[in-house]
Backbone bond lengths (Angstrom), bond angles and torsions (degrees), N, CA, C in turn:
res aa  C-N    CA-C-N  psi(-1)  N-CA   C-N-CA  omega(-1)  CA-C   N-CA-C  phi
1 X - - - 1.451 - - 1.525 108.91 -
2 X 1.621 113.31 119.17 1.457 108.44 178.94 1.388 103.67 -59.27
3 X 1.339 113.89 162.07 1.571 123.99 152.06 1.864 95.53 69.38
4 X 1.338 117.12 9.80 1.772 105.88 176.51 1.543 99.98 -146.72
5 X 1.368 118.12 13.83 1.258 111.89 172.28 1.502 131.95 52.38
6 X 1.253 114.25 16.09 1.417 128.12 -170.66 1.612 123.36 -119.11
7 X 1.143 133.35 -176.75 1.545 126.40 -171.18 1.591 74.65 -139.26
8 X 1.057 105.60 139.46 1.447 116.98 -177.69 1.947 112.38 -161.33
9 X 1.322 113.54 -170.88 1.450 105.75 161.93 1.501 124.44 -90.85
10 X 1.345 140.11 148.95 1.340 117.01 -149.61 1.386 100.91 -78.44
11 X 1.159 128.14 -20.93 1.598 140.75 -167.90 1.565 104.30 -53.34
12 X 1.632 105.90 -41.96 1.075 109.64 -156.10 1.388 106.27 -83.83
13 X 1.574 122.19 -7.76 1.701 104.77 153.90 1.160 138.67 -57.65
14 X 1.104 115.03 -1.20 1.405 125.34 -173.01 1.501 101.03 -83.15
15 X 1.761 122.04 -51.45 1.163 127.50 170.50 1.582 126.81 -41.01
16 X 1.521 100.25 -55.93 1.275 138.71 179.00 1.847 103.29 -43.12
17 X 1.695 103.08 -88.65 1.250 114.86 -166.39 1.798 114.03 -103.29
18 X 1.424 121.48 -28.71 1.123 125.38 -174.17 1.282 119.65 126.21
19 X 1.379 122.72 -137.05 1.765 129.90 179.47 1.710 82.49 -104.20
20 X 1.184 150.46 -21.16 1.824 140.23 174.07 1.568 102.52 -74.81
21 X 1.006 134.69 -39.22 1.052 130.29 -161.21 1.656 98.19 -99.53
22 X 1.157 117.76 -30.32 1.774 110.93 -170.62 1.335 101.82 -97.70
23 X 2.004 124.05 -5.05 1.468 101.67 143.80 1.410 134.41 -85.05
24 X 1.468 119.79 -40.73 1.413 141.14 153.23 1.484 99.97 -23.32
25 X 0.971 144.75 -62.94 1.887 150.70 -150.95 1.766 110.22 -97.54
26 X 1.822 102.95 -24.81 1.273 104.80 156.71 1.585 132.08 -89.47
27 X 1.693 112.34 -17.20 0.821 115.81 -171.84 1.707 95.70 -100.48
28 X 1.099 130.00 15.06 1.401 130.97 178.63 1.914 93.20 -97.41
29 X 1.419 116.63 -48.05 1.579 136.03 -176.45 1.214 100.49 -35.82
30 X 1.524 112.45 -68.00 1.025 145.37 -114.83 1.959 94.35 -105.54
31 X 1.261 115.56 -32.35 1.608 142.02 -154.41 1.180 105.67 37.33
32 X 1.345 120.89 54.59 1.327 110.09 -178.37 2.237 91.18 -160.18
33 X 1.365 101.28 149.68 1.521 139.30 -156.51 1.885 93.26 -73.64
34 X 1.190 120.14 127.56 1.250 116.40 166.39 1.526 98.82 -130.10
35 X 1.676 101.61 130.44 1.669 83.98 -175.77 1.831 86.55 -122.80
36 X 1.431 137.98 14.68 1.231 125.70 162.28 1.597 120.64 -128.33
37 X 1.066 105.40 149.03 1.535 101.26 156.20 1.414 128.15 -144.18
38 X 1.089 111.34 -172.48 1.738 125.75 174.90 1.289 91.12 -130.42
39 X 1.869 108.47 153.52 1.506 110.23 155.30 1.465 83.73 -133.89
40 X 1.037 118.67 146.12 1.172 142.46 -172.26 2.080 118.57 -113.71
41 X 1.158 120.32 119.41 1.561 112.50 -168.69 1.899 81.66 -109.92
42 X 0.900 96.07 116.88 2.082 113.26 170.75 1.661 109.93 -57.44
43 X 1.531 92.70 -33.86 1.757 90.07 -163.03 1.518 98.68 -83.91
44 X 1.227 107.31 -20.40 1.898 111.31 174.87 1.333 116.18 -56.48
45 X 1.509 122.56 -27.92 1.364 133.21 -145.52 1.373 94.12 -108.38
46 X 1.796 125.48 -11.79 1.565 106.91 157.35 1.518 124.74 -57.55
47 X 0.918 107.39 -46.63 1.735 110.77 -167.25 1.564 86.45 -78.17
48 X 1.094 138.72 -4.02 1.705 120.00 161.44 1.371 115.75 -77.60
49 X 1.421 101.66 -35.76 1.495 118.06 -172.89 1.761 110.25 -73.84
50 X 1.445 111.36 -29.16 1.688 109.84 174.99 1.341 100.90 -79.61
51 X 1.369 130.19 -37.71 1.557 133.17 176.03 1.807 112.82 -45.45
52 X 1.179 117.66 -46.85 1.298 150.23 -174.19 1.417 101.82 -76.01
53 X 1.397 139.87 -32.94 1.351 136.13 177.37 1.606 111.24 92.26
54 X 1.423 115.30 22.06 1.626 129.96 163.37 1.472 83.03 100.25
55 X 1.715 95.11 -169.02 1.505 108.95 179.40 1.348 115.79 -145.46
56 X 1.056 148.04 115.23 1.178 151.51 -154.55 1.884 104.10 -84.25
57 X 1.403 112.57 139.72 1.795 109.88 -179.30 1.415 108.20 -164.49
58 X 1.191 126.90 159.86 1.625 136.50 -154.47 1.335 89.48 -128.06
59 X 1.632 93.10 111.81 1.666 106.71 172.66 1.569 98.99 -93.65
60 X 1.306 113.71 132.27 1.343 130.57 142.34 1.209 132.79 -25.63
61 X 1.274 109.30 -58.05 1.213 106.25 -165.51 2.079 104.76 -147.36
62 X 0.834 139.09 138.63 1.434 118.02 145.75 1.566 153.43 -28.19
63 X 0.916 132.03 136.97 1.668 122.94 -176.41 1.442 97.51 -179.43
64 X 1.454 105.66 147.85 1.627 115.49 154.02 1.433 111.07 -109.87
65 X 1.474 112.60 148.61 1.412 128.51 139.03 1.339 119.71 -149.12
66 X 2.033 101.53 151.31 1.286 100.63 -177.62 1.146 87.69 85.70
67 X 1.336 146.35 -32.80 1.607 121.18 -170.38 1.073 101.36 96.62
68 X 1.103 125.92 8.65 2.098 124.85 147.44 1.256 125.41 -88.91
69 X 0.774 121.44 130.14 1.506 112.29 174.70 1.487 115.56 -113.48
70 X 1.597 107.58 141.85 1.481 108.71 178.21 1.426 105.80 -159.03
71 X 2.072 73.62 123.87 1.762 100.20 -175.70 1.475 118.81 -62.83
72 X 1.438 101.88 168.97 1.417 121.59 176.12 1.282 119.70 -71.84
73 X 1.431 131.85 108.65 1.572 128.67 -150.85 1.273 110.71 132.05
74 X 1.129 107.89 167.15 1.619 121.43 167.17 1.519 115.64 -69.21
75 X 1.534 93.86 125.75 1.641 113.64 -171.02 1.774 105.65 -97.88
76 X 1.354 102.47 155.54 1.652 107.74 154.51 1.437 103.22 -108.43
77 X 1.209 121.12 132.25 1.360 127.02 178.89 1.596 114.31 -111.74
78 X 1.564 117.16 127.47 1.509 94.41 162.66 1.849 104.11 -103.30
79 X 1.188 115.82 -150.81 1.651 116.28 -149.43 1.648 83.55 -76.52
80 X 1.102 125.92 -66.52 1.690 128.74 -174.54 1.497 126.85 -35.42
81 X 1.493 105.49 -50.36 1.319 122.78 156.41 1.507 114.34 -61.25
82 X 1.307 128.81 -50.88 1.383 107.12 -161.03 1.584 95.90 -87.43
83 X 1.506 137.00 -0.35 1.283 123.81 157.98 1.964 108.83 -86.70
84 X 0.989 110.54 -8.05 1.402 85.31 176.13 1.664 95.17 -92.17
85 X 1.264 133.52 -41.41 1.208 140.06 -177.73 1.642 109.65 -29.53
86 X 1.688 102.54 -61.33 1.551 118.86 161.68 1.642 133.50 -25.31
87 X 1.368 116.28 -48.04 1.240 139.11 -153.08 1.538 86.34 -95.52
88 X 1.335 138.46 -44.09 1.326 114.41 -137.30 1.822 90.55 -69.90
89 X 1.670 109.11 164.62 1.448 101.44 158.93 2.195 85.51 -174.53
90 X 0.863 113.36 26.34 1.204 106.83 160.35 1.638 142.50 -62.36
91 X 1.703 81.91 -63.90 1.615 116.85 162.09 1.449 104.45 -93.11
92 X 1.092 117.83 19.73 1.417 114.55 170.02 2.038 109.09 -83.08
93 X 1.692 120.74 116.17 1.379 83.15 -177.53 1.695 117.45 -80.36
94 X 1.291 134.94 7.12 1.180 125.60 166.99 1.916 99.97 -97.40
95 X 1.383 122.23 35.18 0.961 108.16 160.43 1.633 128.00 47.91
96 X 1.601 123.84 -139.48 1.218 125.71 157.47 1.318 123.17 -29.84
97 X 1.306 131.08 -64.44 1.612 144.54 171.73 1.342 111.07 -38.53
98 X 1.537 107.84 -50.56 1.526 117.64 170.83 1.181 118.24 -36.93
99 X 1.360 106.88 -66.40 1.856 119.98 177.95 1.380 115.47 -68.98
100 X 1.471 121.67 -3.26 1.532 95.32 -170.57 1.926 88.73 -99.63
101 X 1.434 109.97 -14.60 1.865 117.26 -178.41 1.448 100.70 -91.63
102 X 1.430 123.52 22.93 1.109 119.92 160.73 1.276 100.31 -113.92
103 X 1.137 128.31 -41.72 1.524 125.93 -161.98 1.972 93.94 -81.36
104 X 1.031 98.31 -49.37 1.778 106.35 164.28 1.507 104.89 -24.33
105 X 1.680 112.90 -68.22 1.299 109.79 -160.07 1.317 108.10 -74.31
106 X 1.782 147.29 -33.97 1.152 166.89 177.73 1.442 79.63 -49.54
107 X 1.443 131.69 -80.45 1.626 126.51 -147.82 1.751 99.15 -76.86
108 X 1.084 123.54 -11.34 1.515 102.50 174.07 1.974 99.86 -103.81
109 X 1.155 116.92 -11.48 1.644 91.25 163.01 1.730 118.61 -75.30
110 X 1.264 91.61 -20.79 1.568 107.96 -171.63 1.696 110.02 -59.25
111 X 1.622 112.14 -50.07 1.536 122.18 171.84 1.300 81.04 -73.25
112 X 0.975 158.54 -34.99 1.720 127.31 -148.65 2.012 103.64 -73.97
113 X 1.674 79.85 -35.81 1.786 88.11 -173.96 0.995 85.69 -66.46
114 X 1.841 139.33 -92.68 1.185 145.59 -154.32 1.804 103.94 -20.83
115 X 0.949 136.67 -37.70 1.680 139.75 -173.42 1.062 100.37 -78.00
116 X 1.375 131.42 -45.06 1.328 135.52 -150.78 1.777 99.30 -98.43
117 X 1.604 114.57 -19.70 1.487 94.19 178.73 1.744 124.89 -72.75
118 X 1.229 102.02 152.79 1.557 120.12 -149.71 1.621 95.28 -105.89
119 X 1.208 126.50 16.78 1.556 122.33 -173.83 1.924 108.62 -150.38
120 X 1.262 126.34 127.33 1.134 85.30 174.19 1.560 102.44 -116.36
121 X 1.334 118.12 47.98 1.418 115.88 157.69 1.469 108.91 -65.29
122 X 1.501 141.68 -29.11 1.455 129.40 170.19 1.899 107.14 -55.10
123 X 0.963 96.32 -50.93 1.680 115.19 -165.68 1.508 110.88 -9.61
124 X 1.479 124.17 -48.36 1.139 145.35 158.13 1.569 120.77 -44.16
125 X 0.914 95.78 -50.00 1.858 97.70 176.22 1.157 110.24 -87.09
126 X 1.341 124.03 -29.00 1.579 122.00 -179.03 1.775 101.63 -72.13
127 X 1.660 105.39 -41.99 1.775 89.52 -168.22 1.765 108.53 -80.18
128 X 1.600 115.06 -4.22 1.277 112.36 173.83 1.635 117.28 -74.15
129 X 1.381 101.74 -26.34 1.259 110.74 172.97 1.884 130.83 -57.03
130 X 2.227 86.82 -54.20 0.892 76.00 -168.77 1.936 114.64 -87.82
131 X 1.341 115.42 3.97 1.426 122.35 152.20 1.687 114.55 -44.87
132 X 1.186 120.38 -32.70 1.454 117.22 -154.83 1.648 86.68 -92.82
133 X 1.551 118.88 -42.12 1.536 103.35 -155.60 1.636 99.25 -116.16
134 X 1.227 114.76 31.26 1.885 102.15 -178.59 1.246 99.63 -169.73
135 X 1.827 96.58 114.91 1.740 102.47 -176.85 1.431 111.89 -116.43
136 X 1.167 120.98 147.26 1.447 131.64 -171.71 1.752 113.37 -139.57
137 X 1.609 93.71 153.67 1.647 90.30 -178.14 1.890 92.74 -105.39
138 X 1.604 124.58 32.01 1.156 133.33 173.40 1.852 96.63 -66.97
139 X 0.670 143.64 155.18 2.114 149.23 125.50 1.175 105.95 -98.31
140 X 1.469 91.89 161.00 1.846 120.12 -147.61 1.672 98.31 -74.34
141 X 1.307 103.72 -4.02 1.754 95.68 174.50 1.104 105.94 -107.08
142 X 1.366 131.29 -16.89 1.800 130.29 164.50 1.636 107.72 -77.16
143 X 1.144 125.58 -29.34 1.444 115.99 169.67 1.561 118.47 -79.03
144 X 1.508 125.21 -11.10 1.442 128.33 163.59 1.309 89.38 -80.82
145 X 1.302 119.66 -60.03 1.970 107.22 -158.01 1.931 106.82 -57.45
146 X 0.939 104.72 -9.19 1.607 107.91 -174.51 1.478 96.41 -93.36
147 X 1.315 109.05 -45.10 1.531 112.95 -168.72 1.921 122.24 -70.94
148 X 1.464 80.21 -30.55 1.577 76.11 170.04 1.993 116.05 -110.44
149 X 1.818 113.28 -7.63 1.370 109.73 157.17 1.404 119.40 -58.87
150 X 1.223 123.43 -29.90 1.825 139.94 -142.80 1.711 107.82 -123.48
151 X 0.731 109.68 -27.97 1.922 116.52 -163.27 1.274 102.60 -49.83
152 X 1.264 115.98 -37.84 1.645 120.49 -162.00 1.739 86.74 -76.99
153 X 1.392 123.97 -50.18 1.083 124.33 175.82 1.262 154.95 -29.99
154 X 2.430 95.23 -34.73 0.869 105.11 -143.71 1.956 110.33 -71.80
155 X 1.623 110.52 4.14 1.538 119.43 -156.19 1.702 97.07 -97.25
156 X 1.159 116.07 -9.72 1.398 130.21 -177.24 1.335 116.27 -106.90
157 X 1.456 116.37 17.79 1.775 107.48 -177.12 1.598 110.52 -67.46
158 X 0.915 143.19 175.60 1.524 157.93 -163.07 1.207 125.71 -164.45
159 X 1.459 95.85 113.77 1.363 109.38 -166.12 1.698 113.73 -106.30
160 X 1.492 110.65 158.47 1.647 121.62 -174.11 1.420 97.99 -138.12
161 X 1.605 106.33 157.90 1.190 132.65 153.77 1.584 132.09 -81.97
162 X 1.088 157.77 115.13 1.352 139.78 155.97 1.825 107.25 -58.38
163 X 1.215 108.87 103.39 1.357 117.09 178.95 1.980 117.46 -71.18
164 X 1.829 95.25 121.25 1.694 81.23 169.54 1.444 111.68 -155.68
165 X 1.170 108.95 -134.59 1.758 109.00 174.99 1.283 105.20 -142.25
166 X 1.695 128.12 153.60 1.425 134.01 167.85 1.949 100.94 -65.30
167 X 1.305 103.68 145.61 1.675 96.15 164.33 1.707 89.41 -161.78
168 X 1.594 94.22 129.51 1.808 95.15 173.03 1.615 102.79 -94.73
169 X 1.306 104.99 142.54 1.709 118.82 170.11 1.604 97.13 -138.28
170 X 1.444 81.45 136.26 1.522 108.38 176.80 1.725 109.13 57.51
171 X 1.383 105.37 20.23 1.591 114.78 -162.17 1.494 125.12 64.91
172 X 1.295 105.41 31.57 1.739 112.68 179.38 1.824 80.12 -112.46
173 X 1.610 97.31 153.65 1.372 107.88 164.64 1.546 114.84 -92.94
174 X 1.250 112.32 147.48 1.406 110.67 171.95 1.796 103.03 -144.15
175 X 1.410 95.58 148.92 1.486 130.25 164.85 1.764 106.41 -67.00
176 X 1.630 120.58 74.04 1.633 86.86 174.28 1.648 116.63 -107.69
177 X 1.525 96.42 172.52 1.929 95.14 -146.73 1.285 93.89 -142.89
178 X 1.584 130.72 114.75 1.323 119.53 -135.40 1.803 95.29 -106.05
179 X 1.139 139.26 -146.90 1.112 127.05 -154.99 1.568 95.11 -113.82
180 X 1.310 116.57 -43.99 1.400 123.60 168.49 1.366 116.82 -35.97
181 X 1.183 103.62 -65.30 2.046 108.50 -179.68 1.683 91.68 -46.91
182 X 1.275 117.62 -78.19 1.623 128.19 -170.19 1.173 88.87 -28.55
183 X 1.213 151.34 -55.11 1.646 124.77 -148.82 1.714 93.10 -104.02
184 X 1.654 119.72 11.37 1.353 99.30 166.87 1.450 104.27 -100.50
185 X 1.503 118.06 -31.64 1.681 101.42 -172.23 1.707 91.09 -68.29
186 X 1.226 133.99 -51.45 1.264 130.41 173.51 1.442 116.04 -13.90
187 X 1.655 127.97 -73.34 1.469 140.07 172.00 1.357 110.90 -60.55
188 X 1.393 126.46 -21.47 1.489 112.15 166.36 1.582 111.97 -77.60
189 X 1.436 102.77 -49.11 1.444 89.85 -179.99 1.436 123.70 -61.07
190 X 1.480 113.60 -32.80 1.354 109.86 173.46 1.672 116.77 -45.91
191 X 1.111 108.69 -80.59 1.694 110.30 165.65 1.120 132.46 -46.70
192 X 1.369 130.43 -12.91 1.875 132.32 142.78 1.663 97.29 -58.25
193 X 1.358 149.00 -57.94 0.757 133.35 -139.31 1.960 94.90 -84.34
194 X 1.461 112.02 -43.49 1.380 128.72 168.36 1.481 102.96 -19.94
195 X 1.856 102.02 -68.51 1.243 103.52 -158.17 1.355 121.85 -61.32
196 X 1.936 101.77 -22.94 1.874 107.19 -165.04 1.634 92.48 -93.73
197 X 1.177 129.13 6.68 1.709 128.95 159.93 1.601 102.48 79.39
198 X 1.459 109.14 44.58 1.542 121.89 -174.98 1.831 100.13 -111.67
């Protein structure tokens, strides 16, 4: 953990120090420079998602929680459902990974609607929303310059894993991620950035 002197899980900078400390400690991971972010609040993104008319997503597999259950197949989700849908990762068998390619898939049907809506009388409630639940050190002229460099883009994003193994110490679970992988998401990202002339 940058700035706490400790070996810890990386998650837990966030607890620790905040969005300074959980970029600093990722961008140490990572050896590589992050100069933006998003933080994103999940539970904000229901009332975007009822605004939006739910969100449609292809479950894998079956599971209940909470005493819902949701089958294997393509779901209709409204905002409640597709945040509890999000969260599960118990009975998930990739666990953690599980839940973050669920919440993954929830936030890219979510822009898919947002592109696709045909009115912009929502427009207003959607950007009040997402003011309330998602903060960034982006400004309103870096989110146009992204918005109109990238837009054509936005159906082609590409996604990775940080590859590792479960290992309990001291009976805590941990994510470990050996040095090899690190210097591969490292060399990919380097050369994505190569290619976009950053």
């Amino acid at each position: 953990m940058v700035g706490k002197g400790t070996t810890d899980k990386i998650n837990h900078a966030y607890a620790f120090g905040g969005v300074d400390m959980s970029i600093r400690t990722v961008e140490r991971f990572m050896n590589m420079p992050i100069d933006y972010y998003v933080k994103v609040n999940m539970e904000g993104f229901e009332r975007i998602i009822d605004i939006l008319g739910g969100v449609s997503v292809d479950n894998p597999f079956g599971f209940t929680i909470d005493g819902v259950t949701y089958p294997q197949g393509r779901l209709e989700l409204d905002g409640e459902n597709a945040l509890l849908y999000s969260r599960m990762r118990y009975d998930d068998p990739k666990g953690d990974i599980g839940r973050i390619e669920r919440q993954q898939s929830v936030l890219g049907e979510l822009i898919g609607k947002a592109k696709r809506l045909k009115t912009v009388a929502k427009l207003p409630d959607i950007l009040d929303q997402i003011r309330a639940n998602a903060k960034t050190n982006l400004t309103a002229d870096d989110m146009k310059a992204l918005f109109n460099n990238y837009r054509k883009e936005i159906d082609t994003v590409s996604k990775d894993q940080v590859n590792g193994g479960g290992q309990r110490i001291g009976g805590i679970y941990y994510y470990m991620v050996s040095e090899q992988e690190r210097a591969r998401m490292h060399d990919k990202l380097a050369a994505q950035l190569a290619d976009d002339g950053v």
